[in-house]
N, C-alpha and C positions, 0 to 999 in steps of 0.2 A: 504494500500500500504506500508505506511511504520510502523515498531512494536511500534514506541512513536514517535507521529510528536514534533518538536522544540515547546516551551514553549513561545508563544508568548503575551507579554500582551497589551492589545489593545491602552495603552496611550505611548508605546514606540514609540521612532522615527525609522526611517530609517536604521542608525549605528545599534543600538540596534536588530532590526531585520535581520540584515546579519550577527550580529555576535553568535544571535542563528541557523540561520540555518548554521553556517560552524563551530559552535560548537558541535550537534548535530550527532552523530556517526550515526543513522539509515538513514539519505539523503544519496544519492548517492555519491560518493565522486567528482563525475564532476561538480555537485552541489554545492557541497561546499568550491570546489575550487574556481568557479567563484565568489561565496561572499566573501569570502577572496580576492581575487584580488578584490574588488571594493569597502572591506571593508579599504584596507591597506593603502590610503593615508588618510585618518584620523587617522588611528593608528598609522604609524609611516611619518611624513610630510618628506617633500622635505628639504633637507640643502640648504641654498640661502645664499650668500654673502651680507651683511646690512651693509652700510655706516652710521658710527655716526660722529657725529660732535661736539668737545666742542669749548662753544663762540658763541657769537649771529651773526659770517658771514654768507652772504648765500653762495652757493655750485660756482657759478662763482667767487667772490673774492678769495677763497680757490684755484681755479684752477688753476685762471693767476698766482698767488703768486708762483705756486709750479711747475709752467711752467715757468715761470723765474729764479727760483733759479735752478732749471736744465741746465737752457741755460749758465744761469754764471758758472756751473763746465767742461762745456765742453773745452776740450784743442782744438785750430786750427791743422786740418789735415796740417803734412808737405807734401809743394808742392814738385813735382816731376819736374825736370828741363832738358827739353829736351837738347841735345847734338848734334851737327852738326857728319854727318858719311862722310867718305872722298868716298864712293862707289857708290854714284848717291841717296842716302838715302831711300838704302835697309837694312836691319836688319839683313843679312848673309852675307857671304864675296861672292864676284863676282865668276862669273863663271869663269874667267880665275886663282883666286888662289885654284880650288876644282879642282883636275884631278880623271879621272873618275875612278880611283881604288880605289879607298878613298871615293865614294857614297855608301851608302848602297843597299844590293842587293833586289827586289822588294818583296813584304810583298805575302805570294798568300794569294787566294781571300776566305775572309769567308764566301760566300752566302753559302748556301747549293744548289747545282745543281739538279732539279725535273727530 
């Protein structure tokens, strides 16, 4: 079937074995893709994020510490201080200082009509 099958020798592992068949130019190349792809997280691993730590604390004492000194740079939010309105406490000026030339004209409508 194939003009020179892959060179396999019988004490290899697994790795070893997929990386002669998708090295191996006479496998099909559908072939050889797939052991490439099943070879590839051994060849090249996953990047992970690894917490180190120097000093003999454990991982809670480091946390409150660093959860604390975060709270102590926080500034206090300034409060907003409500204000008394003289117009029933509405947030626009009354209907009798708006006369109606002075409203805006109605927006038209942006449904699209079927």
């Amino acid at each position: 079937m194939y003009k020179e099958a892959p060179q396999i020798e019988p004490q290899e592992d697994a790795h070893a074995t997929l990386r002669a068949i998708y090295q191996c130019l006479d496998v099909p190349l559908r072939m050889r893709m797939q052991a490439a792809a099943m070879a590839l997280p051994y060849e090249r691993p996953k990047l992970e994020a690894v917490a180190t730590f120097n000093g003999g604390e454990d991982f809670g004492t480091r946390l409150e510490r660093a959860i604390a000194s975060s709270n102590s740079v926080r500034q206090p939010l300034n409060k907003i201080e409500a204000k008394a309105t003289t117009n029933g406490g509405h947030l626009g000026p009354s209907a009798e200082q708006v006369s109606a030339n002075a409203m805006p004209k109605s927006f038209p409508s942006l449904r699209r009509r079927a």
